[in-house]
C-alpha positions as a Markdown table, in Angstrom:
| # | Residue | x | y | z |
|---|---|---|---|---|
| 1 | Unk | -22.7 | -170.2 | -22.5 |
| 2 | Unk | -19.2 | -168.8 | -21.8 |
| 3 | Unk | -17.7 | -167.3 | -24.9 |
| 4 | Unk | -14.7 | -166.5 | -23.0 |
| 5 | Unk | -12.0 | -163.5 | -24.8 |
| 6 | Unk | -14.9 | -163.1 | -27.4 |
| 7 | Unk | -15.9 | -159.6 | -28.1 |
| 8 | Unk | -19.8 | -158.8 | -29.0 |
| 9 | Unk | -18.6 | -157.3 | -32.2 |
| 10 | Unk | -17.0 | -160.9 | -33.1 |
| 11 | Unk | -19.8 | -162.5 | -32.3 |
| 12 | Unk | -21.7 | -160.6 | -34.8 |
| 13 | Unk | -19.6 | -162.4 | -37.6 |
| 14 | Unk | -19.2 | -166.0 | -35.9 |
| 15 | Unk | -20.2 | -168.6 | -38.3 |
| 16 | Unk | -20.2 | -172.2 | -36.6 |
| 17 | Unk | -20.1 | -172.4 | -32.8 |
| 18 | Unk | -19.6 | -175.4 | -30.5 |
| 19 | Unk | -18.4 | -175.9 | -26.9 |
| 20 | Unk | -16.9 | -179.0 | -24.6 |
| 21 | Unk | -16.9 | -179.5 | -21.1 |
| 22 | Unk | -13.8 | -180.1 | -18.9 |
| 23 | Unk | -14.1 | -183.5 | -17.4 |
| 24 | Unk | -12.4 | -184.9 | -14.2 |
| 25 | Unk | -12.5 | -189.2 | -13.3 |
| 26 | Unk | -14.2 | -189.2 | -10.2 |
| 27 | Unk | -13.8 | -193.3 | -9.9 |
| 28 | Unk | -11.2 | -195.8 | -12.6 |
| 29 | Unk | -7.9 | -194.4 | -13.3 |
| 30 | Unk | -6.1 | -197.0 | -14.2 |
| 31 | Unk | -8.2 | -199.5 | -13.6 |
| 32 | Unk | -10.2 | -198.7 | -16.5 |
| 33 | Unk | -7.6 | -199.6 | -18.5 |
| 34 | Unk | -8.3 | -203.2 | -17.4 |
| 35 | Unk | -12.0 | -203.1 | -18.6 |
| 36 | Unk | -13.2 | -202.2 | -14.3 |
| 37 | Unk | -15.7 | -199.5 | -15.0 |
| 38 | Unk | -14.7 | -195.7 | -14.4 |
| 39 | Unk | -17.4 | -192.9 | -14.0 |
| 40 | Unk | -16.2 | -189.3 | -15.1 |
| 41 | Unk | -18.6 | -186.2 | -15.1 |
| 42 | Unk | -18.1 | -183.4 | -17.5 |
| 43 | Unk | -18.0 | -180.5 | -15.5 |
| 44 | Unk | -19.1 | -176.5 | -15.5 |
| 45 | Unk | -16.6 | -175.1 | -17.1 |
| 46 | Unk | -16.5 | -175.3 | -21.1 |
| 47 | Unk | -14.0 | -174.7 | -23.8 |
| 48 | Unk | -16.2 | -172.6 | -27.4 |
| 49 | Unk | -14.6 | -173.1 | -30.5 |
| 50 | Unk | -15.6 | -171.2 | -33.7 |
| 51 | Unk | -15.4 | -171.5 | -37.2 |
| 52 | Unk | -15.6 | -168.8 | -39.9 |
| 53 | Unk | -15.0 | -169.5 | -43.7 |
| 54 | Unk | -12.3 | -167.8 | -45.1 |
| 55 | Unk | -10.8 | -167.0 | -48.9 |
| 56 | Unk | -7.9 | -168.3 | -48.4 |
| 57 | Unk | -7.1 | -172.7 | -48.6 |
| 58 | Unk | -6.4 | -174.4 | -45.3 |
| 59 | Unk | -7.0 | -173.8 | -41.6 |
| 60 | Unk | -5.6 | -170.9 | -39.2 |
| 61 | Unk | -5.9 | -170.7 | -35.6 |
| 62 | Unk | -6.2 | -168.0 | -32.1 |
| 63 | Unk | -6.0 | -170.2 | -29.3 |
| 64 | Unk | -7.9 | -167.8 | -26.4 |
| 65 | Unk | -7.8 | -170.1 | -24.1 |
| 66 | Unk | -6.6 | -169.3 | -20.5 |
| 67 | Unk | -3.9 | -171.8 | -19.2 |
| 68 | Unk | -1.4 | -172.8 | -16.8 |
| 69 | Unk | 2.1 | -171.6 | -18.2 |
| 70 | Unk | 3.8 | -173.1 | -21.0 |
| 71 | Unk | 1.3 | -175.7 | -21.8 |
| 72 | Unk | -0.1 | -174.3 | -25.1 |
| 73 | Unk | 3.6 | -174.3 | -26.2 |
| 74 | Unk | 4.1 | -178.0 | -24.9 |
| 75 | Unk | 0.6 | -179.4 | -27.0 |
| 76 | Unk | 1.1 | -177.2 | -29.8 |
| 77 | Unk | 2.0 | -180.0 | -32.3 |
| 78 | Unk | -0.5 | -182.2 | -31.0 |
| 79 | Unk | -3.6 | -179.7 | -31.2 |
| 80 | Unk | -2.2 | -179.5 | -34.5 |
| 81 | Unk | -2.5 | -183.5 | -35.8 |
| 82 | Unk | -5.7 | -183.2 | -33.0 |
| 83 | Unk | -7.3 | -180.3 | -35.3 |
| 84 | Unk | -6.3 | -181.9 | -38.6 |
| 85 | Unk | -7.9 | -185.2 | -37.4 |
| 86 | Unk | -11.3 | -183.9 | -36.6 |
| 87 | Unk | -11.4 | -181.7 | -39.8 |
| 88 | Unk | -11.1 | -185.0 | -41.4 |
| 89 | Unk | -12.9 | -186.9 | -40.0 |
| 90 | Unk | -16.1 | -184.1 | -40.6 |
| 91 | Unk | -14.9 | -184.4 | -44.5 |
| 92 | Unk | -14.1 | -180.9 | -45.0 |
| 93 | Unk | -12.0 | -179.7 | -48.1 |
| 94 | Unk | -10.3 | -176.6 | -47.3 |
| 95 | Unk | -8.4 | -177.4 | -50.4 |
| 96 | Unk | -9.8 | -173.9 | -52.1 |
| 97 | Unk | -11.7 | -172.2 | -49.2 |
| 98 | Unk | -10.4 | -172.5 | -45.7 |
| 99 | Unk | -11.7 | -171.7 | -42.3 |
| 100 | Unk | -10.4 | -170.0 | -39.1 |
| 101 | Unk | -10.8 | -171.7 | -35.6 |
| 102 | Unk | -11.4 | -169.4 | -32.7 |
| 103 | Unk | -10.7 | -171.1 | -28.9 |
| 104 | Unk | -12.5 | -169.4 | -26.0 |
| 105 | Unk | -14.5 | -170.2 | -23.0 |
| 106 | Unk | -13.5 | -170.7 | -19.2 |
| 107 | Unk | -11.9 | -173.7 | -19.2 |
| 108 | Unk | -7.8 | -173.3 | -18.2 |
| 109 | Unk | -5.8 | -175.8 | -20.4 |
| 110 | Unk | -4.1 | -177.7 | -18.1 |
| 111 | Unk | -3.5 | -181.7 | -17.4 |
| 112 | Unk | -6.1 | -183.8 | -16.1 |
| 113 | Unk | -9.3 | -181.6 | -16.8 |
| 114 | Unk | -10.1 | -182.4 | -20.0 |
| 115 | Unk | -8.5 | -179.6 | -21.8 |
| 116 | Unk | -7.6 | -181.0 | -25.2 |
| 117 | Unk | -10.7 | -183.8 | -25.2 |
| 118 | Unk | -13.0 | -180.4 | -24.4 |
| 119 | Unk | -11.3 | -178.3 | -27.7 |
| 120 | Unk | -11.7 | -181.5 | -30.0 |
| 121 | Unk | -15.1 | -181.7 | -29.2 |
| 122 | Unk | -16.0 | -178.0 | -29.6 |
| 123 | Unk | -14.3 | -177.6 | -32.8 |
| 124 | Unk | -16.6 | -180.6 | -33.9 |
| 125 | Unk | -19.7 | -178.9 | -33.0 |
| 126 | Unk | -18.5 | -175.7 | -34.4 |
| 127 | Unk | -17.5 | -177.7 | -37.6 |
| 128 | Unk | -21.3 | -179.2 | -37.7 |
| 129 | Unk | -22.9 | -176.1 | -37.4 |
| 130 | Unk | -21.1 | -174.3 | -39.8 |
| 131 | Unk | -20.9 | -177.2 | -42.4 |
| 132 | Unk | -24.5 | -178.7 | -41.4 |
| 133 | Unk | -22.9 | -181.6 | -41.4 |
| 134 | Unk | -26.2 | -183.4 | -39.0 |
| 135 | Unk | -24.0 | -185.0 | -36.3 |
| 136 | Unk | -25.8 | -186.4 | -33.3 |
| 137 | Unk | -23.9 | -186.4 | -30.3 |
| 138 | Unk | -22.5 | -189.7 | -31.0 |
| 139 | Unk | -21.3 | -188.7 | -34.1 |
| 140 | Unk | -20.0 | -185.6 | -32.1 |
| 141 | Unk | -18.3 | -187.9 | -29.8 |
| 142 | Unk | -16.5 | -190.1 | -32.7 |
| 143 | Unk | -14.8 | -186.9 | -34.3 |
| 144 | Unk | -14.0 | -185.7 | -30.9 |
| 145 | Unk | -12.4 | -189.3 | -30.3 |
| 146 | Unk | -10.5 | -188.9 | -33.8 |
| 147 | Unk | -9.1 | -185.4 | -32.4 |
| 148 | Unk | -8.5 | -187.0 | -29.2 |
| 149 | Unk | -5.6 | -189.5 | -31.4 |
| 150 | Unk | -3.7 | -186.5 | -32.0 |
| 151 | Unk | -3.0 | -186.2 | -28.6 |
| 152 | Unk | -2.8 | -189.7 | -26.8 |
| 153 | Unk | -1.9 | -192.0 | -29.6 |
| 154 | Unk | -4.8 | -194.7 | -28.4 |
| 155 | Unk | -6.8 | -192.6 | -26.5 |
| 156 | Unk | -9.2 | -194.5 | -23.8 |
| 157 | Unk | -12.5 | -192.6 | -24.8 |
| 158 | Unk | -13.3 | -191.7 | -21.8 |
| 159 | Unk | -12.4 | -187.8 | -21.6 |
| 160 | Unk | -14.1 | -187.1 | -24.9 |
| 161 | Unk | -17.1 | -188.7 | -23.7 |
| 162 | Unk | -17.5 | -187.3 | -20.6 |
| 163 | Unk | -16.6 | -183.8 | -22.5 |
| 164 | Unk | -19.5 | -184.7 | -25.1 |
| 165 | Unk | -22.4 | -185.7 | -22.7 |
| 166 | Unk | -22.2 | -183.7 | -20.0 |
| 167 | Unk | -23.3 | -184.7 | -16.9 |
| 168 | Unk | -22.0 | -188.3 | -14.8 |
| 169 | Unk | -20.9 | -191.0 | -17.3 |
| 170 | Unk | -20.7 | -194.5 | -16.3 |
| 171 | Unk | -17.9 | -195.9 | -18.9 |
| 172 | Unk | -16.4 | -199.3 | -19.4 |
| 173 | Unk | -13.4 | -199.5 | -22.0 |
| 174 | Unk | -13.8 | -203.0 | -24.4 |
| 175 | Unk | -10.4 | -205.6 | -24.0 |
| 176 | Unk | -11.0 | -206.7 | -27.7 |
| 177 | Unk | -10.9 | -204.2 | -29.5 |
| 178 | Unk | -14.2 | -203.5 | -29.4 |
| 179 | Unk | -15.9 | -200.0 | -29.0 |
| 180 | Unk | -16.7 | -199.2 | -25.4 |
| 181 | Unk | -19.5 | -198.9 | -23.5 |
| 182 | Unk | -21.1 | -196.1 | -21.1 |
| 183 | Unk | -24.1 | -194.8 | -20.0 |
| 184 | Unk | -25.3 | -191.4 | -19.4 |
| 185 | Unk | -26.3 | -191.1 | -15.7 |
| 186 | Unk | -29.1 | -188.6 | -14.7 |
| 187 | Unk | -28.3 | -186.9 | -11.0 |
| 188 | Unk | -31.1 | -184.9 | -9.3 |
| 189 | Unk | -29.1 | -182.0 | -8.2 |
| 190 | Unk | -25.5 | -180.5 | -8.8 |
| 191 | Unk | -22.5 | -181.8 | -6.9 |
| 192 | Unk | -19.5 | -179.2 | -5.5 |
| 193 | Unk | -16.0 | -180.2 | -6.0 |
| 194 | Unk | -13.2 | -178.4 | -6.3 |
| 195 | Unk | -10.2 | -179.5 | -8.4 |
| 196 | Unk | -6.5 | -178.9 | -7.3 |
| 197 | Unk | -3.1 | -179.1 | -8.9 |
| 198 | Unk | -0.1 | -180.0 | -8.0 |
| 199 | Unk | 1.4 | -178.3 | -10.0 |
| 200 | Unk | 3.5 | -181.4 | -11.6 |
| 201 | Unk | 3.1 | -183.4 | -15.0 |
| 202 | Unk | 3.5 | -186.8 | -15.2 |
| 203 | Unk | 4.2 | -189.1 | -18.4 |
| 204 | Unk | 0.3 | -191.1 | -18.5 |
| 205 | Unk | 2.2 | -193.8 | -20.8 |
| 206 | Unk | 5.1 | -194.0 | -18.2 |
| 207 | Unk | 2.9 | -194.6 | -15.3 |
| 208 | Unk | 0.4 | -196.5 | -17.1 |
| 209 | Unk | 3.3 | -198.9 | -18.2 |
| 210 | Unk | 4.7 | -199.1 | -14.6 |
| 211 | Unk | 1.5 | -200.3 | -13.2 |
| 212 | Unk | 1.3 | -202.6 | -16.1 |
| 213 | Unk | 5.3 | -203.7 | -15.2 |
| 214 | Unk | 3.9 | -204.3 | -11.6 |
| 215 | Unk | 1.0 | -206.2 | -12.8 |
| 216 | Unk | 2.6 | -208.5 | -14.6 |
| 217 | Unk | 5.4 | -208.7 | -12.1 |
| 218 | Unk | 2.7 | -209.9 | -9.4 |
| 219 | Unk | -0.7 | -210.5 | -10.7 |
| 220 | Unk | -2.2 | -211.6 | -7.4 |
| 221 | Unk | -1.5 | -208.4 | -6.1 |
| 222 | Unk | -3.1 | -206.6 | -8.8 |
| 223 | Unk | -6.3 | -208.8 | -9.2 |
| 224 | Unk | -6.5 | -208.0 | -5.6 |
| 225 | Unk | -6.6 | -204.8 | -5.3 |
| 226 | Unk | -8.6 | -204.2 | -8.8 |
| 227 | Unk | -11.5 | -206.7 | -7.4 |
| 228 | Unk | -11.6 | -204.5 | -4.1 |
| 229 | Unk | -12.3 | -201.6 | -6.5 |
| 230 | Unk | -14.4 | -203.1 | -8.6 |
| 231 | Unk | -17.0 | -203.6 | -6.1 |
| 232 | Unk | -16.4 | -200.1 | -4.5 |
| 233 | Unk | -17.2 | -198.5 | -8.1 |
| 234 | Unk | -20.5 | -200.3 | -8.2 |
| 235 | Unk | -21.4 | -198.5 | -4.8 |
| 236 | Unk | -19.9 | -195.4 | -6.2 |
| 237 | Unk | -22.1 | -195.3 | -8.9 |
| 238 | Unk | -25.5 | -196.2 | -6.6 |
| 239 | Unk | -24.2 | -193.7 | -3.8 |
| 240 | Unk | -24.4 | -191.0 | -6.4 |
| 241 | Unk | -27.5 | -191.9 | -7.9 |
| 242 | Unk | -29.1 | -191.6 | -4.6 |
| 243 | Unk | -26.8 | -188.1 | -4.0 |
| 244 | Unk | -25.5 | -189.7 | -0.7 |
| 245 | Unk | -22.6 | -187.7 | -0.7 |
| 246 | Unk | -21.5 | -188.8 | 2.6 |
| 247 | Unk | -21.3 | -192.0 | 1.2 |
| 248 | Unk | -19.1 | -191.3 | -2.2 |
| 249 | Unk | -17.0 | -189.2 | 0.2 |
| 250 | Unk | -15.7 | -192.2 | 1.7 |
| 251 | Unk | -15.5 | -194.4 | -1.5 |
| 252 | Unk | -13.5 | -191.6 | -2.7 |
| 253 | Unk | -11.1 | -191.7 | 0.5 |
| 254 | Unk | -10.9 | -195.7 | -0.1 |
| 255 | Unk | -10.2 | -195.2 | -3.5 |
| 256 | Unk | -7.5 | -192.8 | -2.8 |
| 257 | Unk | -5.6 | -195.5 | -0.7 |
| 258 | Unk | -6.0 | -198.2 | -3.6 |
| 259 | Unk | -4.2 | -195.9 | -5.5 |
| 260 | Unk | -1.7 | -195.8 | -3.1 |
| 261 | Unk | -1.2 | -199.4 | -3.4 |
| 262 | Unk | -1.2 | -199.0 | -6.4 |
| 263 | Unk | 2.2 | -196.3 | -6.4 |
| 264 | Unk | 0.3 | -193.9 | -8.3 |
| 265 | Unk | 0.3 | -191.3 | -5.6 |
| 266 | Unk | 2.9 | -188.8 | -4.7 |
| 267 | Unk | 3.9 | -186.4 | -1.7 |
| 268 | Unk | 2.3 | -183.5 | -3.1 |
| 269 | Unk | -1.1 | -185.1 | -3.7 |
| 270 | Unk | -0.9 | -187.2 | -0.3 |
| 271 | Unk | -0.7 | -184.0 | 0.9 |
| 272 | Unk | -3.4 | -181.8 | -0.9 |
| 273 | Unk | -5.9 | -184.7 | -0.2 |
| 274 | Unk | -5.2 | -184.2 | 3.6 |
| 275 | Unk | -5.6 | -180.7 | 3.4 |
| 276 | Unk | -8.9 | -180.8 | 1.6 |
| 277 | Unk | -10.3 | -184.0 | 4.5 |
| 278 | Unk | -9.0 | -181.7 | 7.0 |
| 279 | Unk | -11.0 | -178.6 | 5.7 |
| 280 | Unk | -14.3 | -180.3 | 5.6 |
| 281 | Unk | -13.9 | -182.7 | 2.2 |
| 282 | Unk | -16.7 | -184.9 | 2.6 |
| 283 | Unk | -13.8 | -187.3 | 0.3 |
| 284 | Unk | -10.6 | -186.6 | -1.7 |
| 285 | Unk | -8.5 | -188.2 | -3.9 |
| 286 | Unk | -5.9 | -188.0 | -6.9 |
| 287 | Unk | -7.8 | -187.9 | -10.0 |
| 288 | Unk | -6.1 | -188.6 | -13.6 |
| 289 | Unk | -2.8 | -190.4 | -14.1 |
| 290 | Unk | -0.7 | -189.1 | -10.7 |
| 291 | Unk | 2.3 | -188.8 | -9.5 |
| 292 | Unk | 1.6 | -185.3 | -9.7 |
| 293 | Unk | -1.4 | -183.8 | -11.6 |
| 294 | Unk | -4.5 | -183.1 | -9.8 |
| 295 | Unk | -6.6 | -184.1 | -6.6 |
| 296 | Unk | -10.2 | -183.9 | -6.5 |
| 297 | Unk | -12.7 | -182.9 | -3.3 |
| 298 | Unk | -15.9 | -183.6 | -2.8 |
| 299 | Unk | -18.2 | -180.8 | -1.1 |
| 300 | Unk | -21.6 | -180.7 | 0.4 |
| 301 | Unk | -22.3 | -177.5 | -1.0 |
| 302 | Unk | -20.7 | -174.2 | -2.5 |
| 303 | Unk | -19.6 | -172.7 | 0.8 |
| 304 | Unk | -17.8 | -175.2 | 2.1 |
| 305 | Unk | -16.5 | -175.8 | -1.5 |
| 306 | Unk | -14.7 | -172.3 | -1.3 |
| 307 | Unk | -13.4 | -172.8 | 2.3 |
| 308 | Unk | -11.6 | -176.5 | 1.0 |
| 309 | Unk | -10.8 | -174.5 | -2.2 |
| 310 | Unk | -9.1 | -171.7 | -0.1 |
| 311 | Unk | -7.6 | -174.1 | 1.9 |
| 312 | Unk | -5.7 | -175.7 | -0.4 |
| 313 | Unk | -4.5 | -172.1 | -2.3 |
| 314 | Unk | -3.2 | -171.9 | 1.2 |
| 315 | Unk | -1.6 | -175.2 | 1.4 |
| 316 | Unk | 0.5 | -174.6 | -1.7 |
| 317 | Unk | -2.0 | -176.2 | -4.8 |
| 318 | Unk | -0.5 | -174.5 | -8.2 |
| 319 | Unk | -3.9 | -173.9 | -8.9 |
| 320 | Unk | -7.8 | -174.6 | -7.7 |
| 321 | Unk | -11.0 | -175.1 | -9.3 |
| 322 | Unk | -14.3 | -175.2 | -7.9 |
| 323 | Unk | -16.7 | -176.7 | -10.1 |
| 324 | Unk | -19.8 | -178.7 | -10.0 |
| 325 | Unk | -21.1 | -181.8 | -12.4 |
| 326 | Unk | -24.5 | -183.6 | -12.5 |
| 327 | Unk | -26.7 | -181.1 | -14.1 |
């Protein structure tokens, strides 16, 4: 485990300890929203948060955390609700003894990786190891959810699940009301990708809400698209299974051009995902909300993740990842 900024002689006095994966969407954006199944994977790198009581009431916070610039500043009143939430929810009274929350681990803090569903879910585990509070990891999951509130109003689910379990999640989002569903998927063998940014941020609820303007606008359109996905996430999900990753690479590329349709591309991803196909991508596309954001590549191994990973540094991404999920 990556404790990140940690020093051994901090360690020595940790308390409670917990970790979070990043996550990226591999198949769904936006039309999970819809109830069409998504699948996410958690991925290598990790956010640690821990906990250590205090005399003094109420909670205090050193966010370690690497990140792309000025985005700790930007989510700083929504980690706090998000911390506040999850505290809450675990039912601790830090009326007359507080705790401090530490934030390390490898995981930069940046849109579309699962940077603030990876610290709520951390600081849950940290929170049941220090209070031995007995969570399961779908009690984990429900506080990280809780957390997640403080930062998407009505959060999907999907990020703090994928950041909770690890590995390839299979997720399908309930139109009434009702909790979702998702299954943990079990790969026999790690998967190279490498994540890119474009170095933009874009509104979710504003694009979400265009697409839903569009929708409504021309719902044959739509359903069209959305029932061509809906088989091509079925095959996703079989493809990767069966680690054809020839296969997902072009499910990805068709994806890609749904989303397209859809307007949720830009310029700047177009372009990163032709960089990436051009540079050996076995498939690419935008991953998250879009219009900016980041773009996903799928490798067939580690080497030929670096040289699409270099290849896109070149190509002008704000910043790459190379990661790997399934494991």
């Amino acid at each position: 485990m990556n404790y990140g900024a940690f020093t051994l002689e901090e360690e020595c006095v940790r308390m409670g300890v917990g970790s979070g994966k990043g996550k990226t969407i591999l198949f769904g954006e936006h039309f999970v929203v819809y109830g069409y199944p998504a699948l996410a994977a958690g991925i290598a790198a990790e956010t640690v948060a821990t906990v250590t009581r205090k005399d003094t009431p109420g909670w205090s916070l050193d966010d370690r955390r690497p990140e792309m610039p000025g985005y700790k500043v930007e989510k700083a009143e929504e980690q706090r609700v998000s911390i506040e939430n999850v505290i809450k929810f675990c039912g601790i009274d830090l009326s007359k003894q507080g705790i401090h929350i530490e934030f390390g681990g490898d995981l930069v803090c940046a849109s579309g990786i699962g940077a603030s569903a990876a610290s709520c879910v951390a600081l849950a585990r940290a929170l049941n190891d220090e209070f031995n509070l007995g969570f399961d990891y779908e009690k984990i999951n429900e506080a990280a959810y809780e957390g997640e509130k403080g930062y998407h109003g009505t959060p999907s689910g999907i990020d703090n699940t994928a950041s909770t379990f690890g590995g390839l999640v299979w997720y399908v989002r309930s139109l009434d009301g009702g909790p979702p569903t998702f299954e943990k998927l079990k790969l026999s063998g790690a998967v190279d990708l490498v994540i890119a940014s474009t170095g933009l941020t874009a509104s979710t609820r504003v694009v979400v809400g265009d697409v839903r303007a569009k929708k409504e606008r021309n719902p044959n359109w739509f359903d069209k698209i959305a029932s061509e996905y809906g088989g091509l996430v079925k095959q996703a999900r079989e493809a990767l299974l069966g680690l054809d990753l020839y296969r997902v690479g072009e499910l990805m590329d068709r994806n890609h051009e749904l989303l397209q349709e859809l307007t949720v591309s830009c310029d700047e991803l177009d372009s990163l995902v032709s960089i990436a196909r051009k540079n050996g991508a076995l498939g690419a596309k935008l991953t998250g909300t879009g219009r900016g954001g980041n773009m996903i590549a799928l490798a067939s191994d580690r080497a030929s993740a670096e040289k699409i990973g270099a290849a896109l540094e070149r190509g002008g991404a704000a910043a790459v990842w190379i990661t790997s999920f399934g494991l």
